[in-house]
Each structure stands twice: as structure tokens, then as C-alpha cells.
N, C-alpha and C positions, 0 to 999 in steps of 0.2 A: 520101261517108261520112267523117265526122272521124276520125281518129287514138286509138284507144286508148291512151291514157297511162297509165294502169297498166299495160296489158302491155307496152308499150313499157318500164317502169320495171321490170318484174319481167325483160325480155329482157338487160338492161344485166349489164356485168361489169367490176368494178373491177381495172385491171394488170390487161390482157390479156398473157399470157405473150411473145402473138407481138411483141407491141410494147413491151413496158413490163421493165426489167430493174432489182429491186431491190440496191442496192449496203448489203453490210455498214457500219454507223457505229458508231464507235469512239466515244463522246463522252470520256473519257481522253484521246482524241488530239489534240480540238480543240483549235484556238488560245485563246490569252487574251482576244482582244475576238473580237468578230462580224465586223467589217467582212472581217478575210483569210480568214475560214468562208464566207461570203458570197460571193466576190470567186470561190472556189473551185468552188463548187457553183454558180454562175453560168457557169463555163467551162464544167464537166460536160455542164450543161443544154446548150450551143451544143454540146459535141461529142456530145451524144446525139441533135441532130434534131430537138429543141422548133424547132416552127415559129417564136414567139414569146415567148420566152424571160424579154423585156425590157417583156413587159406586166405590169399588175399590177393588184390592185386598191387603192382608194384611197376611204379610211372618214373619212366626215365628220359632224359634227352639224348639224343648224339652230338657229334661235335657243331655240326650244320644246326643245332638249335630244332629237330625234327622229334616228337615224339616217340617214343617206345613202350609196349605195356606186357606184361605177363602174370602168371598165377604163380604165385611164390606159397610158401610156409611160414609164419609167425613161429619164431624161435620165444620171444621173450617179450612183456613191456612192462618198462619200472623208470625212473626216475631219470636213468640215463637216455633212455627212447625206447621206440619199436626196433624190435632185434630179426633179422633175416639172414639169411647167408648163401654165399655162391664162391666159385672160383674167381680169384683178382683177374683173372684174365678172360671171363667169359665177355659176353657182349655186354649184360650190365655191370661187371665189375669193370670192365675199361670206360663205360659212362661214368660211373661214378668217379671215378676218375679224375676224367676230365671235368666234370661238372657234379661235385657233391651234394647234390638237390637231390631230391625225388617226391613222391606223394604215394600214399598209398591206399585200398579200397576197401570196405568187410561188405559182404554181405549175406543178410540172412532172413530170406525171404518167408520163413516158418513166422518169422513178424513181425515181416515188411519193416525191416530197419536196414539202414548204412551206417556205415562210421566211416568218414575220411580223413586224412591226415597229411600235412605235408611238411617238411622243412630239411634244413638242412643234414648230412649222412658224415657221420664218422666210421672209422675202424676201430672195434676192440682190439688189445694185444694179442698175439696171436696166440699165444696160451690160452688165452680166453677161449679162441676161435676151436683149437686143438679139445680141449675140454668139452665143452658142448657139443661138436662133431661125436666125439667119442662116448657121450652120453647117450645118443642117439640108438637107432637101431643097426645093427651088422647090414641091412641093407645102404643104408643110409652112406653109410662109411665105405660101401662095396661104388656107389654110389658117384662118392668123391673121388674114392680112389683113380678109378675109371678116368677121370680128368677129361682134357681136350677139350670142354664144354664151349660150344659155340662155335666151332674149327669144322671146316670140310669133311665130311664123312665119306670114302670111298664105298665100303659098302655096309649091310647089315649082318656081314660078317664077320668084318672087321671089328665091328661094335661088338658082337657076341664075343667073341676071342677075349678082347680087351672086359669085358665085363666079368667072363669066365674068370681069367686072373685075379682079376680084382675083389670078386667074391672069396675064391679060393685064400686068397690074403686077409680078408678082413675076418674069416672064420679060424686061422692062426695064429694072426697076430694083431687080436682086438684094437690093439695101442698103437695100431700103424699110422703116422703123420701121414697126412698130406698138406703140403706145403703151401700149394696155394689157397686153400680153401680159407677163407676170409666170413668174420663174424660182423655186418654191417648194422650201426644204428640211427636208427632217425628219430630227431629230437623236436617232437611239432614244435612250427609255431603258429599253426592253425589246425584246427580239429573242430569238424563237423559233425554232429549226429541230427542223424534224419527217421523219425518216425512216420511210416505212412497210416493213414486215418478211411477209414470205408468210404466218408463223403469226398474224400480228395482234400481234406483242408488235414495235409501232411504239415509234422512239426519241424523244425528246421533250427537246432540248436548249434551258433559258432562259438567256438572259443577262439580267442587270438591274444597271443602274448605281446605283454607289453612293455618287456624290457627287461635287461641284462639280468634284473634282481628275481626272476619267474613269474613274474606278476600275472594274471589273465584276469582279460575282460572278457565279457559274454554278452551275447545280443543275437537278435531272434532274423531270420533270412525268409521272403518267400517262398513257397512250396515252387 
């Protein structure tokens, strides 16, 4: 017998009290840019118990102007942007591509916060890319190695074989390039954080830059 997914969806409860603790937000008190807001509520989330803290999602176009979305990995965020990384050739590195935007998502429901972000995506040098791959863990690099990301899969055999390799590689030769593996930044020029509140009167802090020089403004959005 399948699964009722409406009652399943009518059984759900958003901030479970047992688990989920909404913290008061000041947006008065915020900082002047996003990044030390961020940098903040990213420590919270690790002393709260988010499993995954450092996942996100990651919003892309295709060429036809159609949306794309996935759970990526936060590599890094500093001055230059949000740091992520994939194959140039997978599905999102041929979007970005073509179209160097994107937006990305955090969430961490331990309490009831978002952060969004979006603007435009550069390439670190590929050193860079090589560096922090290799900083990573032997899985990680077994990983990239493995390649093809986004290509036809014949079977899941195939995948084991080519994985097997690629393990076998990265446990010999720590310092193995891969070639394609691409270090991507995005540099908001809009970042959102969102506090939700018990009575529903949720906070809604924008920042949006104001020009070449880094300037931001900030201003408050309905829940």
C-alpha cells in the first residue's frame, strides 16, 4: 500500500518546539554588510546541531532562461563571494557558463532562519580550484576524480568501476589534478536573512548593493 501524502503533509509541523528554538532578531542591530551577519548566524547554526549547516541550495538558469536548482556544499565566504565548486562541464558548470548568475539558499530550521543570496558567479584560478579540492577529503577528490558529472550513465556498474579507480587514485596520489574541477564565486548583490517568529510576524532583513564602490543599503521586506 503506498503512502498517503496528504496525510503525511497534513501530519507535518513546522519548529517543532522539541527541537527547533526561535531566537529574537534585532535587525537595528545588524551589521553594515551581510558577510559578519552571515558569518554569525552560520556559527549559531554549528552550535545549534544542524547536521549540515554548510549545504545549500544552488539556483541556476539554462539556456532557454528555465530554472535549475540542487544541494551543493559551501566551500568558503569572504570578500571575494560564496565559494562552491563542480565540474566545468557538468550541468551547472555549463549554465554558469552560459549565464553567470545564480542565487543561493541556507537553511536551518534548528531556528527557523534563511539566508539567501544571489548575483553574479566568477572562476577562481584554477590553482585555487586544485588547492581546495586537494584540501578536502580523499573521498572528495575520489569524488572529482570519477568525472563525467552530469553525462549518461549506462549502468551502476559502470559508476562502481570508475569510482573504484578513482578511489584507488586518490589514496596514492593525494595531489592528483583534476582538470576540470572548477572553484565558483558568487558575489551578492542582494542577500536576504529571514528570522521566523512563533506568532508568524517573521523578520525579513535585505541587504542590496549599491554600487561599484560596495556600498549597501538595507531595508526591512514583509514576512
Amino acid at each position: 500500500m503506498e503512502p498517503d501524502l496528504d496525510a503525511l503533509l497534513r501530519s507535518l509541523r513546522v519548529w517543532d518546539p522539541a527541537v527547533t528554538d526561535l531566537p529574537p532578531f534585532d535587525p537595528d542591530t545588524a551589521p553594515a554588510e551581510p558577510l559578519p551577519l552571515f558569518t554569525r548566524w552560520f556559527a549559531e547554526a554549528v552550535a545549534a546541531g544542524e547536521p549540515e549547516p554548510h549545504t545549500m541550495s544552488l539556483a541556476t538558469t539554462d539556456p532557454a532562461g528555465d530554472p535549475d536548482v540542487r544541494i551543493v556544499m559551501l566551500h568558503g565566504a569572504d570578500t571575494d563571494g560564496w565559494s562552491f565548486a563542480t565540474h566545468s562541464g557538468s550541468r551547472k558548470g555549463t549554465q554558469l557558463a552560459a549565464r553567470p548568475y545564480a542565487a543561493l539558499a541556507f537553511y536551518w530550521p534548528r531556528l527557523g532562519r534563511q539566508v539567501r543570496v544571489r548575483g553574479p558567479v566568477t572562476t577562481a584560478p584554477p590553482a585555487e580550484a586544485q588547492a581546495d579540492l586537494h584540501a578536502r577529503s580523499p573521498g572528495a577528490l575520489a569524488a572529482a576524480l570519477t568525472g563525467r558529472q552530469s553525462e549518461p550513465l549506462p549502468s551502476l556498474t559502470a559508476l562502481a568501476d570508475a569510482s573504484a579507480t578513482a578511489w584507488a587514485q586518490a589514496r596514492r596520489a593525494p595531489d592528483t589534478p583534476a582538470p576540470t574541477w572548477t572553484l565558483y564565486r558568487l558575489l551578492p548583490h542582494e542577500a536576504e536573512f529571514f528570522q521566523g517568529h512563533p506568532r508568524r510576524r517573521h523578520v525579513r532583513l535585505v541587504y542590496r548593493r549599491t554600487g561599484e564602490d560596495g556600498g549597501w543599503e538595507r531595508g526591512l521586506l514583509w514576512p
